[in-house]
DSSP file (Angstrom, degrees, kcal/mol; ACC not computed):
  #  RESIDUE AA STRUCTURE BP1 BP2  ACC     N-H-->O    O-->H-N    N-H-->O    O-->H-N    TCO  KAPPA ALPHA  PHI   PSI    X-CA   Y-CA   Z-CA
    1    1 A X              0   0    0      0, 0.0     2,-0.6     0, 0.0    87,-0.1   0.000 360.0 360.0 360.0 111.6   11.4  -68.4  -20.9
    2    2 A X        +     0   0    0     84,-0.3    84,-0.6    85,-0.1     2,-0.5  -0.931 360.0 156.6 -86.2  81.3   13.5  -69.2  -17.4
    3    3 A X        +     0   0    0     -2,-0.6     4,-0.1     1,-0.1    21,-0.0  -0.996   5.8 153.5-118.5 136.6   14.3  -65.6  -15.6
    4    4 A X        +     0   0    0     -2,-0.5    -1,-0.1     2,-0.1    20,-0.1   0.557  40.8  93.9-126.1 -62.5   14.7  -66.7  -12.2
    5    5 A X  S    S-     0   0    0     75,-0.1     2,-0.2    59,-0.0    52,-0.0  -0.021  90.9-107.7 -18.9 149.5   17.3  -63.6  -11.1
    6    6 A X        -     0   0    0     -3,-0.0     2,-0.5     0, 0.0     3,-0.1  -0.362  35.2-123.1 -41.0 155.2   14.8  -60.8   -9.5
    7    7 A X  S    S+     0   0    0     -2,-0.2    -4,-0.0     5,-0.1     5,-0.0  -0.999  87.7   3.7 -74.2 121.9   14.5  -57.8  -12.0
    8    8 A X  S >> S+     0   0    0     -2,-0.5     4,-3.3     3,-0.1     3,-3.1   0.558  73.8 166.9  87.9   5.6   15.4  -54.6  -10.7
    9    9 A X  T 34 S+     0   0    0      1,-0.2     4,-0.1     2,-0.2    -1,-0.1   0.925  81.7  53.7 -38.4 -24.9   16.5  -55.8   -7.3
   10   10 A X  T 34 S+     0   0    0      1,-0.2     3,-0.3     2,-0.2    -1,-0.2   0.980 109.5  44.9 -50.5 -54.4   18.0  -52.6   -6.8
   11   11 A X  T <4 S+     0   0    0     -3,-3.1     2,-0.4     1,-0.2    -1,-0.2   0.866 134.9  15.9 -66.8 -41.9   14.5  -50.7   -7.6
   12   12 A X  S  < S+     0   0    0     -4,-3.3     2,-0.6     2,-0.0    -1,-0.2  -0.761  79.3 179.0-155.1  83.9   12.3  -53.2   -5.3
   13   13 A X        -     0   0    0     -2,-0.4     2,-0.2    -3,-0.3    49,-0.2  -0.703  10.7-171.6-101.3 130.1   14.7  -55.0   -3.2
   14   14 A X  E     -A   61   0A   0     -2,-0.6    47,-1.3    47,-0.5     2,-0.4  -0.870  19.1-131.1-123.9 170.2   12.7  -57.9   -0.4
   15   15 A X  E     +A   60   0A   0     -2,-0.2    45,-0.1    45,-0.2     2,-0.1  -0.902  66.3  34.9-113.7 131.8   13.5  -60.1    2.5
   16   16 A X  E    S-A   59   0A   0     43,-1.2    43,-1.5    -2,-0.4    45,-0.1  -0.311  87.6 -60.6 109.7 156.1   12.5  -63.6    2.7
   17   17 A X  E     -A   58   0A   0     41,-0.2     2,-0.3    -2,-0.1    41,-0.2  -0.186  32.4-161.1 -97.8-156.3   12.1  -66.5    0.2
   18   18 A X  E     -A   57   0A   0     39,-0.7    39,-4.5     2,-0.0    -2,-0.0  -0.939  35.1-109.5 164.5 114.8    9.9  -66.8   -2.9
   19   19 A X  E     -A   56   0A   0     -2,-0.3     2,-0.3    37,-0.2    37,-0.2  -0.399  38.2-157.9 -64.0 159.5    9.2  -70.1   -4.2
   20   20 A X        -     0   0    0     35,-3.2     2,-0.4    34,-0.1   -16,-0.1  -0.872  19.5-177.7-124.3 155.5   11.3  -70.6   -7.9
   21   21 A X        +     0   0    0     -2,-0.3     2,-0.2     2,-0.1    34,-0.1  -0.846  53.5  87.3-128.8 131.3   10.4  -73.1  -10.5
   22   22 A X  S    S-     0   0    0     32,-0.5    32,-2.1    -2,-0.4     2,-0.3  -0.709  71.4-112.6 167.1-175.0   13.4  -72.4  -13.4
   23   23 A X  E     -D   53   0B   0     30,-0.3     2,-0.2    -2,-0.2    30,-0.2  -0.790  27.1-163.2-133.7 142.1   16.6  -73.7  -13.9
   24   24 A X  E     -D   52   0B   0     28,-1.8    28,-2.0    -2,-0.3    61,-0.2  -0.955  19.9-118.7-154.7 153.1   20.3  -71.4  -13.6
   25   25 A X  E     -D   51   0B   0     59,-1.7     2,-1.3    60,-0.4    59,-0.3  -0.556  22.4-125.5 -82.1 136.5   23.9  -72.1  -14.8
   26   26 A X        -     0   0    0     24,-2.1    23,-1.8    21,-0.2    57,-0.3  -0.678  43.4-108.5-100.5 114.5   26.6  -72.3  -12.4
   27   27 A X        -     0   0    0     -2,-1.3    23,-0.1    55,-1.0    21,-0.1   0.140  23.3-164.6 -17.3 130.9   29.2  -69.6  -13.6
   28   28 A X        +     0   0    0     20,-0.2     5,-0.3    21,-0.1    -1,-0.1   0.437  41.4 146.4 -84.3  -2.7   32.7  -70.0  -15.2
   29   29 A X    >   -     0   0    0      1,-0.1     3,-1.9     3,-0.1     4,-0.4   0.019  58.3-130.1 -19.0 117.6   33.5  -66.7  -14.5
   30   30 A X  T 3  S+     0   0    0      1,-0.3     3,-0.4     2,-0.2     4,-0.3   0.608 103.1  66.0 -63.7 -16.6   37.1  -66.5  -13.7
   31   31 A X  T 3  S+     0   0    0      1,-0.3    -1,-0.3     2,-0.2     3,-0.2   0.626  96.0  58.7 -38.1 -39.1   36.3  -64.5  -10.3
   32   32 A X  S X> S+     0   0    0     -3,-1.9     3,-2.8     1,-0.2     4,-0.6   0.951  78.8  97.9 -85.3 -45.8   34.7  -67.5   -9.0
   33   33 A X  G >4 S+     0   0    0     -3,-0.4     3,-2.7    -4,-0.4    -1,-0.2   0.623  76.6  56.7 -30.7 -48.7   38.0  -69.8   -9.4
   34   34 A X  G 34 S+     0   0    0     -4,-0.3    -1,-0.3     1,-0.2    -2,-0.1   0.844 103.2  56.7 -56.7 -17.7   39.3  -69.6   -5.8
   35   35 A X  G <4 S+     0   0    0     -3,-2.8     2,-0.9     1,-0.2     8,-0.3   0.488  99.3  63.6 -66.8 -13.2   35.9  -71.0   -4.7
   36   36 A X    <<  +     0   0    0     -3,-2.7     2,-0.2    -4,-0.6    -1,-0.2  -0.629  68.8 124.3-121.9  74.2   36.5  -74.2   -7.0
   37   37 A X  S    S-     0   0    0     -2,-0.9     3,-0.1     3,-0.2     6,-0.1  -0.675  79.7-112.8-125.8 179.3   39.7  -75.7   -5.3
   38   38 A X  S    S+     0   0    0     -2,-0.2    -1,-0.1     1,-0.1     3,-0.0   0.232 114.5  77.5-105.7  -4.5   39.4  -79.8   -4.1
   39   39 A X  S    S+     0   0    0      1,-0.1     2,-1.2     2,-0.0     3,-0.2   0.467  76.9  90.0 -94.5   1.1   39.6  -77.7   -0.2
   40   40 A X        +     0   0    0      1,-0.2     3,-0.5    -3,-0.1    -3,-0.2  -0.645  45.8 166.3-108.2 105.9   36.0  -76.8   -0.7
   41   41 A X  S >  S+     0   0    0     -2,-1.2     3,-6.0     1,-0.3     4,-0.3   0.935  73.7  68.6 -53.0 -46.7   33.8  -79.2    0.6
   42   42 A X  T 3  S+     0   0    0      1,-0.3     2,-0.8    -3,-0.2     3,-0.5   0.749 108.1  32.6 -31.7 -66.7   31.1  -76.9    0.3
   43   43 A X  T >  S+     0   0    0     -3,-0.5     3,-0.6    -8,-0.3    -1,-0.3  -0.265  83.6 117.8-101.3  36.1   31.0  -76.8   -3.6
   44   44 A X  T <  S+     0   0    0     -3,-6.0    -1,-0.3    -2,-0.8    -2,-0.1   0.508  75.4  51.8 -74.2 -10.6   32.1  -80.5   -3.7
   45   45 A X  T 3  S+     0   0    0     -3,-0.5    26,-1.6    -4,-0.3     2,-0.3   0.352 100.9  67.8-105.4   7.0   28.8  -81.2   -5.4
   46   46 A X    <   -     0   0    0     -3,-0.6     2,-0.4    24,-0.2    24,-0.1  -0.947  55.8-148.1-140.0 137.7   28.6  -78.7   -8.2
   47   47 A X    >   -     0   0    0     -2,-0.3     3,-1.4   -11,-0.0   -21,-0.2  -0.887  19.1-114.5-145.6 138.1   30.1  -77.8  -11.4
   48   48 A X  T 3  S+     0   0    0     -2,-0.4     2,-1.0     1,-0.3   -21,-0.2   0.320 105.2  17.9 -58.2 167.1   30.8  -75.1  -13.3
   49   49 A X  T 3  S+     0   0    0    -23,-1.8    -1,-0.3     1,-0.2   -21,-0.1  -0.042  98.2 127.7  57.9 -10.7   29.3  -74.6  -16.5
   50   50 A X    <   -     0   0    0     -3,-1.4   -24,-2.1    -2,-1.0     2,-0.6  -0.238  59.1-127.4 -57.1 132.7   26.2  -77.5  -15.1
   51   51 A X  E     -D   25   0B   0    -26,-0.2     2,-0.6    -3,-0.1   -26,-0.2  -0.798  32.4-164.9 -92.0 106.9   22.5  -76.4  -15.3
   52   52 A X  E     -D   24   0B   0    -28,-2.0   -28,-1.8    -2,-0.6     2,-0.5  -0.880  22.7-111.3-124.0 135.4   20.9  -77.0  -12.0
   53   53 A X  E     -D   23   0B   0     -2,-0.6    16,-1.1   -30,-0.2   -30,-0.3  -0.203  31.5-140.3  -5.7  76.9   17.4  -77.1  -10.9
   54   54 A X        -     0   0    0    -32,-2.1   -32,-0.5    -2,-0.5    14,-0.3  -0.574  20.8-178.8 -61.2 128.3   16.3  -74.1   -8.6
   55   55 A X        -     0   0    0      1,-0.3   -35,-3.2    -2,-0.1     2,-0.4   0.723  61.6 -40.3 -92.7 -58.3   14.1  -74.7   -5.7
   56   56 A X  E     -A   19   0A   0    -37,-0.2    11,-2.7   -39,-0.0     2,-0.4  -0.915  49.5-111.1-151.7-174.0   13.8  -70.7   -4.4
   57   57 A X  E     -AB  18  66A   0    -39,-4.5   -39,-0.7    -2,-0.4     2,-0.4  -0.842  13.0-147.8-130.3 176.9   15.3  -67.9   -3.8
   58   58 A X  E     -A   17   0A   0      7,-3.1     7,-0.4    -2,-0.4   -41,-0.2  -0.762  12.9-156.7-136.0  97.5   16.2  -66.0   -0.7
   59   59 A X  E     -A   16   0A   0    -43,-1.5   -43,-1.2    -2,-0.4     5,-0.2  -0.028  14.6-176.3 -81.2 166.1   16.4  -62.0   -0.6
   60   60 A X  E    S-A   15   0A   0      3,-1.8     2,-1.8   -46,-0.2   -45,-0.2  -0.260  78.3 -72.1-149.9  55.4   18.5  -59.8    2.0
   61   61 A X  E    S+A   14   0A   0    -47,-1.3   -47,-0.5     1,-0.2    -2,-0.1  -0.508 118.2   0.8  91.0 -70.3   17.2  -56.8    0.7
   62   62 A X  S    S+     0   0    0     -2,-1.8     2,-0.3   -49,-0.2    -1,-0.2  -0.289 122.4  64.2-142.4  75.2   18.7  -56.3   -2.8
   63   63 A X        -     0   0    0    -49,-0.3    -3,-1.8     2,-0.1   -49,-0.2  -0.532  68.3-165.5-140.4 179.4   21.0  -59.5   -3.1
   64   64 A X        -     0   0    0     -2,-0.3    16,-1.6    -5,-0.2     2,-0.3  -0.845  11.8-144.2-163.2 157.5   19.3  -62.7   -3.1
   65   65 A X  E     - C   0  79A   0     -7,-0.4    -7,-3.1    14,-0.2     2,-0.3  -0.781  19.7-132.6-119.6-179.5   20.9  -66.2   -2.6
   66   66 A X  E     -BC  57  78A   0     12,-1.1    12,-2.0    -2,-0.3    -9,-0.2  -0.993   2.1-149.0-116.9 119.5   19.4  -69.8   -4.8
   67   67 A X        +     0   0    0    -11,-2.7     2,-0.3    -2,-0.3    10,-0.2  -0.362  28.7 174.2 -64.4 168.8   18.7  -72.6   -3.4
   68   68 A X        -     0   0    0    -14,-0.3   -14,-0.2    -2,-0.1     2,-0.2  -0.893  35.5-111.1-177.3 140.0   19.4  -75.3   -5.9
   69   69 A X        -     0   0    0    -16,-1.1     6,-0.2    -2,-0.3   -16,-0.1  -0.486  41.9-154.5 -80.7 133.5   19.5  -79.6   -6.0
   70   70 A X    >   -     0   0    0     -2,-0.2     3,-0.7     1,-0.1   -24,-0.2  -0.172  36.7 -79.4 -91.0-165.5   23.2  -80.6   -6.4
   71   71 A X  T 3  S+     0   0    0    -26,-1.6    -1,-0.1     1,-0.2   -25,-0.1   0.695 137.9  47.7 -67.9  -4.8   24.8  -83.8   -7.9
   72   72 A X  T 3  S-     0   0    0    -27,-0.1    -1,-0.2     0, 0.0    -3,-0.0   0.497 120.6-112.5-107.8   4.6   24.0  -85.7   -4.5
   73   73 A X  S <  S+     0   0    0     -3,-0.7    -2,-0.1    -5,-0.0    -4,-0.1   0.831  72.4 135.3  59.6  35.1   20.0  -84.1   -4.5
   74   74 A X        -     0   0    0     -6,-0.1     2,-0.4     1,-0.1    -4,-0.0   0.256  67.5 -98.1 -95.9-128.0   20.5  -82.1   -1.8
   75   75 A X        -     0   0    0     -6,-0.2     2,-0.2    -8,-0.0    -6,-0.1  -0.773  38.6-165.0-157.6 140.8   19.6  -78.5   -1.3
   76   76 A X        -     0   0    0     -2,-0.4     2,-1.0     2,-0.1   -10,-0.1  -0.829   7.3-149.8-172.1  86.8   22.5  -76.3   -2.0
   77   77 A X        +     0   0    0     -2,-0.2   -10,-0.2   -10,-0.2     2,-0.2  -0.600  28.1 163.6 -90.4 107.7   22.5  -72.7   -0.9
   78   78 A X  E     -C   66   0A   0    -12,-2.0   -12,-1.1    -2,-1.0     2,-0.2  -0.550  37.0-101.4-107.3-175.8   24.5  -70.1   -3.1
   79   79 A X  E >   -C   65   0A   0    -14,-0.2     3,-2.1    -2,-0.2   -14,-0.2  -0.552  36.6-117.5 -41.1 134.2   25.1  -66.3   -3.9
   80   80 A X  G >  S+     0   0    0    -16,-1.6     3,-2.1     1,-0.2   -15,-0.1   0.789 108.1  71.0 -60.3 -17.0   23.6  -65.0   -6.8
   81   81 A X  G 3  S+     0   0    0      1,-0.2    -1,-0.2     3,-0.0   -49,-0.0   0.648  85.9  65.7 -74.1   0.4   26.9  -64.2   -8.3
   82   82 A X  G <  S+     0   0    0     -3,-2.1   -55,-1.0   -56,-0.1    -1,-0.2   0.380  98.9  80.4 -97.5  21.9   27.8  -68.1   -9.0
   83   83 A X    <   -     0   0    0     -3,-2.1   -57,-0.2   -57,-0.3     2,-0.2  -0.684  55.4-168.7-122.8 163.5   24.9  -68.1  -11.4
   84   84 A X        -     0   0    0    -59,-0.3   -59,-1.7    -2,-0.1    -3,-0.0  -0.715  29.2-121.1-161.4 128.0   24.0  -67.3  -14.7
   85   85 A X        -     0   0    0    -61,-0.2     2,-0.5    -2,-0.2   -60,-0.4   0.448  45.1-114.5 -32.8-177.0   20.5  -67.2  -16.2
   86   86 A X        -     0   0    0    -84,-0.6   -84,-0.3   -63,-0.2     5,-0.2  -0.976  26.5 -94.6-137.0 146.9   20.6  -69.6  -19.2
   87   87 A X     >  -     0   0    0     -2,-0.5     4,-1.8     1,-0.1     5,-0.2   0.185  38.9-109.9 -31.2 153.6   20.3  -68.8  -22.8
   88   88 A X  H >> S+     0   0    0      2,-0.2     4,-4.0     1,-0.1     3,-0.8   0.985 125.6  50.5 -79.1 -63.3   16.4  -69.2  -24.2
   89   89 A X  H 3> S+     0   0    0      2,-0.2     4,-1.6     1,-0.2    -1,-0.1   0.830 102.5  55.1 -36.1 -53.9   18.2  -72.4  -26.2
   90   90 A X  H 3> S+     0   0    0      2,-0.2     4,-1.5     1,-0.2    -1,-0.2   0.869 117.1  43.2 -38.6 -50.3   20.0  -74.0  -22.9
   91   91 A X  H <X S+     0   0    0     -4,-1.8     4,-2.2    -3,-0.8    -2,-0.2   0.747 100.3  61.8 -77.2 -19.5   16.4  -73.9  -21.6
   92   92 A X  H  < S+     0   0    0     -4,-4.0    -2,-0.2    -5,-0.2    -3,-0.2   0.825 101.3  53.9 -80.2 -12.2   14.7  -75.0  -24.3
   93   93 A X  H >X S+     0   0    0     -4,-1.6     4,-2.2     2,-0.2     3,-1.7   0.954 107.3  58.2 -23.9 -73.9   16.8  -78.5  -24.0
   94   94 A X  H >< S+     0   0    0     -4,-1.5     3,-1.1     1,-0.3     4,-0.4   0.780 105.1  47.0 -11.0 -85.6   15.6  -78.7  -20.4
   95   95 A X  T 3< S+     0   0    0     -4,-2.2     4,-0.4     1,-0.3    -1,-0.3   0.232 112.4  46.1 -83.4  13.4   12.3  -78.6  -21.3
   96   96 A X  T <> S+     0   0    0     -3,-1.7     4,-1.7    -5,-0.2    -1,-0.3   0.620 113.2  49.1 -77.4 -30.0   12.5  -81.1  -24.0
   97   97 A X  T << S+     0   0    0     -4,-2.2    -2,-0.2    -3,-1.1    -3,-0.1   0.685 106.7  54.8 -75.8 -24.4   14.5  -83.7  -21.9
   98   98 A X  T  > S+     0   0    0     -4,-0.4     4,-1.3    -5,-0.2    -1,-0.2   0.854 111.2  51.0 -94.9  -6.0   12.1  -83.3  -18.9
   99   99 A X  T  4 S+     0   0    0     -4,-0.4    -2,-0.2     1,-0.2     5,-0.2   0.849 110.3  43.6 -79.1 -21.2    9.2  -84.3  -21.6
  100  100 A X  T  X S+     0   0    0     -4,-1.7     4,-0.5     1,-0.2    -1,-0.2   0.430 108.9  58.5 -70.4  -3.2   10.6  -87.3  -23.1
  101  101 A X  H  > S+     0   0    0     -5,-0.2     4,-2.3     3,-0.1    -2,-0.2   0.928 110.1  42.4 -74.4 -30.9   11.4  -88.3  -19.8
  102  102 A X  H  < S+     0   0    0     -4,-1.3    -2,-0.2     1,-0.2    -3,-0.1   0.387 119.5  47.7 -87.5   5.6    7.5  -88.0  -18.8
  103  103 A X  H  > S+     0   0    0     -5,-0.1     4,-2.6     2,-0.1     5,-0.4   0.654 101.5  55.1-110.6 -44.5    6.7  -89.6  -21.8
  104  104 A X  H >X S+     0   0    0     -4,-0.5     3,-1.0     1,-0.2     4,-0.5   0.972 107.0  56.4 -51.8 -45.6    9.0  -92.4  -21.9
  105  105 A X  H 3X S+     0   0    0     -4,-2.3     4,-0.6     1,-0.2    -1,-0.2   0.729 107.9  50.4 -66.9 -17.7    7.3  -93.2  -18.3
  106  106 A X  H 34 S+     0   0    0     -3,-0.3    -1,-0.2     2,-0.1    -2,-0.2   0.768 107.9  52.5 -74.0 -25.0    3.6  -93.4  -20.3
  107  107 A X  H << S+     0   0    0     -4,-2.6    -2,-0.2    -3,-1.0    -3,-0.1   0.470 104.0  55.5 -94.0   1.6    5.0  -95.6  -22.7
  108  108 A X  H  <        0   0    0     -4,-0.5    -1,-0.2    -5,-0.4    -2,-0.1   0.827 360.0 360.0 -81.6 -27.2    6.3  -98.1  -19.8
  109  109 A X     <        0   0    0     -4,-0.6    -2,-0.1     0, 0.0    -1,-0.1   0.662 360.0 360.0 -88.7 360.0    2.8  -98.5  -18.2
C-alpha cells in the first residue's frame, strides 16, 4: 500500500513538512500541459506518466507540496496536483524491482 497524499487535508489541514517514504505518478492530466513546454526549465527533469521517489511532503495548511528525486537525483519541489497516487499494482512493481535490486547486490559479494 503507497498513500502518500494526506487524507482529509481539508478535515485536519498542517504546516510544515513530514518525512514520506512512498512513491507518486507524475500526472498526464491534460490541465497540466502548459507546464510541459521545452520553456520550462523547471520541469526539465520529469516526465509525465514516470513514477518518482518521494522524499516529504510540505503542508500550507490544507494543500501540501512533494518533494521528489528527478532524472538528475535532485530534489524536485511540486504541487500536489502534478501527482497521482499509483495503483496498488504500479507499486507493487516498485517493490519488487527495489528487491531484486538488493538481492542482485548479495549475490555480487
Amino acid at each position: 500500500m503507497n498513500k502518500v497524499f494526506t487524507r482529509n487535508i481539508d478535515m485536519f489541514p498542517y504546516t510544515g513538512e513530514r518525512e514520506v517514504k512512498g512513491f507518486l505518478k507524475i500526472s498526464e492530466r491534460e490541465f497540466l500541459n502548459p507546464w510541459f513546454n521545452e520553456n520550462n526549465e523547471y520541469l526539465k527533469n520529469i516526465k509525465r506518466g514516470k513514477i518518482y521517489k518521494v522524499v516529504r511532503a510540505v503542508g500550507y495548511g490544507d494543500v501540501e507540496d512533494f518533494v521528489i528525486i528527478d532524472d538528475n537525483g535532485e530534489e524536485l519541489t511540486l504541487g500536489s496536483f502534478f501527482f497521482e497516487e499509483l495503483t496498488d499494482e504500479e507499486y507493487q512493481r516498485i517493490i519488487n524491482s527495489q528487491e531484486e535490486k538488493v538481492y542482485a547486490k548479495r549475490l555480487k559479494r
